[in-house]
N, C-alpha and C positions, 0 to 999 in steps of 0.2 A: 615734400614727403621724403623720408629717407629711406634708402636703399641700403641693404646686404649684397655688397658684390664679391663673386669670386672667381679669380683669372682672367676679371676681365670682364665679365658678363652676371647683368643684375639676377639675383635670385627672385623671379617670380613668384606671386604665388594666385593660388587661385582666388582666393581673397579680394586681389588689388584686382583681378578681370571681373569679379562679379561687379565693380563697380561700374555699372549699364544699366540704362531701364531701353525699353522697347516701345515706339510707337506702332500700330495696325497702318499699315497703307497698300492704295492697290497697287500692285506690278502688271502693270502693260504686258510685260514679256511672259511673264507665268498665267498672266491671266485668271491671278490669286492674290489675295489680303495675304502680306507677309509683313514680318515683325523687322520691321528697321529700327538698329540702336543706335543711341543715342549716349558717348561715350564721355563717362564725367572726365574732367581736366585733368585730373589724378594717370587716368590711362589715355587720354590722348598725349600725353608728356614719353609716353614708352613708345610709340610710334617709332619703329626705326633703330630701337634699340637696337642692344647684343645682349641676349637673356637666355636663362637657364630656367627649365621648370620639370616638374618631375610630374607623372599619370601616369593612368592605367590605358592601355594602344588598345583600341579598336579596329583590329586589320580589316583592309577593303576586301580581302576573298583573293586579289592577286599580286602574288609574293613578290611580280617583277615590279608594280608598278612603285612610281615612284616619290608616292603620299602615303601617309596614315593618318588617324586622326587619333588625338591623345586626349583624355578626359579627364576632368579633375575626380569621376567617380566610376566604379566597375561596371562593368555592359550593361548589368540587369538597374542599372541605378541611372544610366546616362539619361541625358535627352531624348535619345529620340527610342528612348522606354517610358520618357513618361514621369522616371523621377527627379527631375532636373530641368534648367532651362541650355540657352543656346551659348550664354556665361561661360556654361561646363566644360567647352568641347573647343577643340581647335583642329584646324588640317597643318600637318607637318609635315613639311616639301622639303627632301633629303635628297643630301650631297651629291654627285656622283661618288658611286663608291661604296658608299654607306649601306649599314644593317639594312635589308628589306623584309624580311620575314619576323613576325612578330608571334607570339602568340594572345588568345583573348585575355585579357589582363593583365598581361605583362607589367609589373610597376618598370617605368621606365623616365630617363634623364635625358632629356633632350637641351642642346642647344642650338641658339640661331639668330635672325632678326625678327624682330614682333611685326607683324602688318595688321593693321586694322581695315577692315572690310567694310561698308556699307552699302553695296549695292553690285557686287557681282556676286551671283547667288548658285552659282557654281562651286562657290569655296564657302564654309563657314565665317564667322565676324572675325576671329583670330585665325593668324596663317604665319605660322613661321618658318621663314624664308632659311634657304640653305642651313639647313638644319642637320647635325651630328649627332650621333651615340655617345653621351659621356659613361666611359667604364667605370 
């Protein structure tokens, strides 16, 4: 698959993450059916990258901490509204240093390393690592 890169870092997009499906399985640890993905070849190849993606930030409520989670759709559209799945969303773990305050829909430009998640359910399926503000 080819990539658009710029400065360095592949252009994401929301498109190439929704390429996941979800199996039901139980977690011991939640003590709950939770949807484990199942990530096509296409995005486990991005594992580890250096990517740039652009969403709308859903701040956690404290401006110190130091994640957000960015969405490929607006709050009332996201996941965990209901009009989306888990594809939509990612947690983005910023630099030291870095913007922390967000506001609800910010369109915003992130970059970082991509991680893919399957099994720590503390973080969403995508997580990107040291992650900056592009102006």
């Amino acid at each position: 698959m080819a990539y658009e890169w710029k400065d360095g870092y592949l252009l994401l997009s929301w498109n190439t993450l929704a390429q996941v499906t979800f199996e039901w399985a139980f977690s011991g640890e939640l003590e709950a059916e939770v949807p484990v993905p199942n990530f096509s070849e296409a995005v486990q190849a991005l594992e580890g990258q250096p990517v740039q993606i652009k969403g709308y930030v859903i701040p956690m409520g404290d401006p110190d901490a130091p994640f957000t989670i960015l969405s490929a759709n607006p709050y009332k559209q996201c996941f965990f509204c209901g009009g989306a799945g888990p594809e939509t969303v990612m947690d983005v773990l910023l630099k030291d240093g870095e913007k922390r305050h967000f506001d609800m829909d910010e369109t915003t430009v992130f970059r970082g390393r991509l991680r893919l998640n399957r099994d720590d359910f503390d973080y969403l399926n995508y997580i990107l690592d040291d992650a900056e503000v592009v102006d």
